[in-house]
C-alpha positions as CSV (number, residue, x, y, z in Angstrom):
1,X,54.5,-19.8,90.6
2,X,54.0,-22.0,87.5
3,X,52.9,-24.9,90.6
4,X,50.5,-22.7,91.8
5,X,48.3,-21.1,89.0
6,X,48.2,-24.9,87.7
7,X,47.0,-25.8,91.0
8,X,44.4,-23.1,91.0
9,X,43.2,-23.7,87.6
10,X,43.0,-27.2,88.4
11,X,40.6,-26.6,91.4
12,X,38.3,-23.9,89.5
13,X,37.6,-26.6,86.6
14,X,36.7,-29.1,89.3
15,X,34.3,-26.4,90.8
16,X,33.0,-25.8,87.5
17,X,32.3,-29.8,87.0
18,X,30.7,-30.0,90.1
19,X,28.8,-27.0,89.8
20,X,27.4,-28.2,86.2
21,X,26.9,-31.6,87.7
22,X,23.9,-30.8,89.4
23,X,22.1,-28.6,86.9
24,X,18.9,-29.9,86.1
25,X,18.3,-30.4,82.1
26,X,14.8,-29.9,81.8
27,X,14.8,-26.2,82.4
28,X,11.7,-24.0,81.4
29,X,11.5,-23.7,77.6
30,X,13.6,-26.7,76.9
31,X,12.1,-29.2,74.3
32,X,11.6,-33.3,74.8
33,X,10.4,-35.9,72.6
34,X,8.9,-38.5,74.2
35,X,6.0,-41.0,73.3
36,X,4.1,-41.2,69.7
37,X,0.5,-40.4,68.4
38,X,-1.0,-41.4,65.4
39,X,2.4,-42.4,64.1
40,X,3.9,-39.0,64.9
41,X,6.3,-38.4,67.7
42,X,5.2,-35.8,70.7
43,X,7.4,-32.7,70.7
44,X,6.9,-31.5,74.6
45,X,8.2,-28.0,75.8
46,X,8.9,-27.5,79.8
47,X,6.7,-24.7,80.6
48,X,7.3,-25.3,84.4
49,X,10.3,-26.2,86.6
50,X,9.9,-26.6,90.3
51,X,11.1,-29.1,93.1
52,X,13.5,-31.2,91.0
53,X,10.4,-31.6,88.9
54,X,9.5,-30.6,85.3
55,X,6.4,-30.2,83.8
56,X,5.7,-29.8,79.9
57,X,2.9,-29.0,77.1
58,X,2.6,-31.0,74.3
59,X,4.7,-28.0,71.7
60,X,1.2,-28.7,69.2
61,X,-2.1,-30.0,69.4
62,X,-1.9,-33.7,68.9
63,X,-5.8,-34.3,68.8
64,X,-9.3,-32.9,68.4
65,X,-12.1,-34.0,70.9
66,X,-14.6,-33.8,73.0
67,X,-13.9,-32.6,76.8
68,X,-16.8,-34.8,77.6
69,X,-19.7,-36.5,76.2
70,X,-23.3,-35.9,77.2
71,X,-25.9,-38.0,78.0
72,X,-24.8,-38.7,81.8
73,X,-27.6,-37.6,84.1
74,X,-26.1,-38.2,87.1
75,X,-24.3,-34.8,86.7
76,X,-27.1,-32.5,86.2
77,X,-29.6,-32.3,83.3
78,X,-27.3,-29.5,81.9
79,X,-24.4,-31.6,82.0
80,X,-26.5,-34.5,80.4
81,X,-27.1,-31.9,77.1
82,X,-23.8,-30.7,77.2
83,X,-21.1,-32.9,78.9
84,X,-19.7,-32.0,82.3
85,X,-17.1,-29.4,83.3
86,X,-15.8,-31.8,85.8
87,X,-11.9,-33.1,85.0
88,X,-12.2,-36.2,87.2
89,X,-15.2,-37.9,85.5
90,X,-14.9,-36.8,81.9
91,X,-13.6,-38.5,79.1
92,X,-10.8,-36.8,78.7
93,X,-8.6,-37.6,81.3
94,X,-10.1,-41.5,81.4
95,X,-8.8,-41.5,77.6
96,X,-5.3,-39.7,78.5
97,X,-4.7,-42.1,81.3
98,X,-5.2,-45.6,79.6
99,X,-3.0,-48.0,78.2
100,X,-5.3,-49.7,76.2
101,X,-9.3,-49.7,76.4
102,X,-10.6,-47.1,78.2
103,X,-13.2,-47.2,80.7
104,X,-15.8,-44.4,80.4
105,X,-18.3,-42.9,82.9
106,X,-20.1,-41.8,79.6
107,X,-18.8,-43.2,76.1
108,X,-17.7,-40.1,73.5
109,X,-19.9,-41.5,71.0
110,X,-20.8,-40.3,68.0
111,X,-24.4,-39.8,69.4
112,X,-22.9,-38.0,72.5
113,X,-20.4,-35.6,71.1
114,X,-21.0,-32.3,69.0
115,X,-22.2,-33.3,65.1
116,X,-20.8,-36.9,65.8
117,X,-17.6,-35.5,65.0
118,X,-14.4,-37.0,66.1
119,X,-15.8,-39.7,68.1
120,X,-13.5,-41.7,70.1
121,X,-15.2,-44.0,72.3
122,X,-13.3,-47.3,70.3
123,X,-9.6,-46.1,70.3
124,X,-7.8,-46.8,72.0
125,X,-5.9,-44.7,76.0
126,X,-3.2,-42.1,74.7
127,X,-1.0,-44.2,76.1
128,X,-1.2,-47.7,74.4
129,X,1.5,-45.8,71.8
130,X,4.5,-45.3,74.7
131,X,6.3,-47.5,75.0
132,X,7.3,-49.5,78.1
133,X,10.4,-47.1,78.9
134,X,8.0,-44.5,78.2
135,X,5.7,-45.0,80.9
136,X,8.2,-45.8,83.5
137,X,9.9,-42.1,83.0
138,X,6.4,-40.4,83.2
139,X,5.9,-38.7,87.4
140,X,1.9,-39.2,88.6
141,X,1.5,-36.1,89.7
142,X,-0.9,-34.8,92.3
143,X,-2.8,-31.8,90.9
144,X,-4.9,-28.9,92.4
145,X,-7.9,-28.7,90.2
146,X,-10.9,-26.1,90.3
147,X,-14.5,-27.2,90.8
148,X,-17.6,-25.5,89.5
149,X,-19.8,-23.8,91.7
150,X,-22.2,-26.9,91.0
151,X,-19.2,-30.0,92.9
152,X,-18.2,-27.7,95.5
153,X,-19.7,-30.6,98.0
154,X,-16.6,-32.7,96.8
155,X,-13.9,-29.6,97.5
156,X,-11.7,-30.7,99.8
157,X,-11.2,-26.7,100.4
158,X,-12.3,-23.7,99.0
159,X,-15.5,-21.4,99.9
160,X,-16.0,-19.9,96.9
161,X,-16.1,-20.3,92.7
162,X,-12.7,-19.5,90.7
163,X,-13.5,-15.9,89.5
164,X,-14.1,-16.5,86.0
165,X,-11.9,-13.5,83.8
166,X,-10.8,-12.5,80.5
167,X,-7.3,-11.9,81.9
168,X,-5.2,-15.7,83.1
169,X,-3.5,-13.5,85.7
170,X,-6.4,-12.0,87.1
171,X,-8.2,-15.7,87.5
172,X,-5.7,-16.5,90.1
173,X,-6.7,-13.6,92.5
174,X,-8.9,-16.1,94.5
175,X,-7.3,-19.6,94.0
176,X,-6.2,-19.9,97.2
177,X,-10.3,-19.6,98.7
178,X,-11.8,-21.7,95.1
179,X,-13.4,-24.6,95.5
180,X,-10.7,-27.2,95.0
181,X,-9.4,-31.3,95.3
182,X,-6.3,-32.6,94.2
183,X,-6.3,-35.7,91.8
184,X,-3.3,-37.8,90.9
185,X,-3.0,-38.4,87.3
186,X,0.0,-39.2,84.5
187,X,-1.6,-37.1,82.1
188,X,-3.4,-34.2,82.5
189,X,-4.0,-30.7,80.7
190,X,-2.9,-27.2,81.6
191,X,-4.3,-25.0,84.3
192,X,-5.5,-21.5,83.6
193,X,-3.8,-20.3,86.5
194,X,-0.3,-21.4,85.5
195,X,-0.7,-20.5,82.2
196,X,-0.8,-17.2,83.5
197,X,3.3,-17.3,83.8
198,X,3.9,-19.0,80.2
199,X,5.4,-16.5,77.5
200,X,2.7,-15.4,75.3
201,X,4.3,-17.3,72.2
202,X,3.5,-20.9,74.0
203,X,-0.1,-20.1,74.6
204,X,-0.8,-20.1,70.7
205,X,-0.9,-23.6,69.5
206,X,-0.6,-24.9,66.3
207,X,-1.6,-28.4,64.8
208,X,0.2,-31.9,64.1
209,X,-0.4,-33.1,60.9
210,X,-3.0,-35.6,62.2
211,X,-4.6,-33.1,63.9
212,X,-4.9,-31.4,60.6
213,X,-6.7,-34.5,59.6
214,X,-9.0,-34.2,62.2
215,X,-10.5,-31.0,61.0
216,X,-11.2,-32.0,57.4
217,X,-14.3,-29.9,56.2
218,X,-13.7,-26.7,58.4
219,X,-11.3,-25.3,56.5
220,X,-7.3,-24.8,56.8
221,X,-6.5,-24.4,60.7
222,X,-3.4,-23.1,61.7
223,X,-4.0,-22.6,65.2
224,X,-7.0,-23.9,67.4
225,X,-8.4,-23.6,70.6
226,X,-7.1,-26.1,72.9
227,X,-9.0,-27.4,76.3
228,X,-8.1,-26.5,79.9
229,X,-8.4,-28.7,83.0
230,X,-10.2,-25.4,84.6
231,X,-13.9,-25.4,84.8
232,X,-15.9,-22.2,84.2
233,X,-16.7,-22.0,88.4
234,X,-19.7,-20.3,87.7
235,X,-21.4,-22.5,84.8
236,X,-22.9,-26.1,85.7
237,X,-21.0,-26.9,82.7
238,X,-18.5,-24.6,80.5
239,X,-15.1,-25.2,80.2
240,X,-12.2,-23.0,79.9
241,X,-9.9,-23.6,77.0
242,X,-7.7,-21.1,74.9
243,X,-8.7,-20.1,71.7
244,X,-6.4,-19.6,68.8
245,X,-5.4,-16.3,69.6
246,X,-4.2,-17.5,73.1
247,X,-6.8,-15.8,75.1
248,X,-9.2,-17.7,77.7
249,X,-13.1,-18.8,76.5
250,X,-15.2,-21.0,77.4
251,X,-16.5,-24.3,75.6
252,X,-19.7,-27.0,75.6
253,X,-17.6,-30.1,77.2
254,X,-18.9,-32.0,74.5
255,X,-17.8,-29.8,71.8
256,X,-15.4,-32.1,69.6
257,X,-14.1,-28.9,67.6
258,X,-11.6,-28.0,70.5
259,X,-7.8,-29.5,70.4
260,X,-5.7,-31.3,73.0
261,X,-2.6,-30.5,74.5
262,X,-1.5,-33.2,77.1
263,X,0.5,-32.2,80.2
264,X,3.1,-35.0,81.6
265,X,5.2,-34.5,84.5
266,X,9.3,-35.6,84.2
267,X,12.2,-35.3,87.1
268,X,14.0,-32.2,86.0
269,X,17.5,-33.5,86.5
270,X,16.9,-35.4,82.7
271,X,18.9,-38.4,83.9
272,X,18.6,-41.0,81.0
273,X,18.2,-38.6,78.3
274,X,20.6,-37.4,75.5
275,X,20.1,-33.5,73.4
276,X,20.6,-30.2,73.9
277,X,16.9,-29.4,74.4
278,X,16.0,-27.4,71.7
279,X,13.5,-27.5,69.0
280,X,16.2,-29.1,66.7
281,X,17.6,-31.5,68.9
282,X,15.3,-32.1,71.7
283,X,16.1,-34.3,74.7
284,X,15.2,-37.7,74.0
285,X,15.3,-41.4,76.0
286,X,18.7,-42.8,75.2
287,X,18.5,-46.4,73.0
């Protein structure tokens, strides 16, 4: 008898071991450090965990700028005044995804963002602070991203603008028929419509301390509004972001009083990092 419950105790912690094995790490909520910004290391929270991949929010807003600059006619002469709502050419995303100088469809100038404030046309790509191992665990993912009414020539589907709502849930109701294209990118920014799943606590976003910086002269900011990568459909040129209260608004693209909050893309199964993925002891690359 004493044979047999050793044998069978023996088999149920294999099962267990193998079972736990193949749990992925980077489960929704769980926290990861990973890459610096302004001398200040990025605190990242899964907010989504799907295919063997994970995807995660920067946990605070790392920056303050402009969505887009104006002054590019070849957009509109709306978008020229106010920057384009249009993810693929603004420059945003060209700053998240460079290494080192950035090449611009339209430099974020002082002239060419709101006030002149938090210009950034000479630093340098969010990415010239990761390092080399870094980069190489960051996914490219391909993303479905919304078009305004105004691109819906370069949809590659859709036959109609995002409904544009106060409610995240209720924007969703025709994202299957929006005007749409998918565009592959390492960094990129949250989508309205998946935000519409997050807990309510992650929506509000406060600021890192060089963030902080960034708003010298308008006051102490606790939380900000942070930008989207979904386009008011109906507007040649607003922009959706999420104010500091964690509800959906809409913003000039070249309004350069709205914070940051990169997206990155990671395999789920956390192979090469060491934590316990909380806020304490995140998951980190092992040395």
């Amino acid at each position: 008898m004493k044979k047999t419950g050793a044998l069978l105790l023996a088999i149920v912690l294999i099962l267990g071991c193998l079972c736990g094995c193949g749990k992925d790490k980077f489960a929704e909520g769980t926290y990861v450090q990973l890459g610096t910004y302004s001398d200040e290391p990025i605190l990242w929270r899964v907010y989504q965990a799907e295919d063997g991949n994970a995807y995660l929010m920067a946990d605070q807003i790392i920056s303050i700028k402009a969505f887009d600059a104006s002054g590019n006619y070849e957009l509109g002469t709306a978008r020229a005044a106010s920057g384009a709502n249009n993810w693929e050419h603004s420059a945003l995303r060209a700053w998240l995804n460079a290494e080192a100088e950035v090449d611009y469809v339209q430099k974020p100038s002082k002239g060419f963002v709101y006030g002149g404030l938090n210009s950034y046309d000479t630093e340098p790509g969010f990415l010239s602070a990761f390092s080399e191992e870094e980069k190489a665990v960051l996914l490219n993912m391909q993303r479905t991203v919304f078009l305004a009414e105004k691109d819906k020539e370069t949809a590659t589907s859709g036959t109609e603008a995002l409904a544009r709502k106060t409610d995240m849930g209720e924007m969703a109701t025709n994202a299957e028929t929006a005007y749409q294209t998918v565009i592959e990118d390492k960094i990129s920014l949250p989508c309205v419509t998946e935000l519409a799943a997050v807990e309510e606590s992650m929506l509000i976003a406060s600021l890192t301390d060089s963030a902080k910086e960034d708003c010298t002269g308008h006051g102490d900011q606790e939380t900000l509004a942070y930008w989207t990568i979904t386009p008011n459909g109906t507007s040649d040129f607003a922009q959706c972001v999420i104010n500091a209260q964690g509800e959906i608004s809409d913003a000039e693209p070249r309004n350069s009083c709205i914070g940051v909050r990169p997206v990155i893309c990671l395999n789920a199964s956390g192979k090469g990092f060491t934590g316990d993925g909380t806020a304490e002891n995140p998951f980190m690359l092992k040395k």
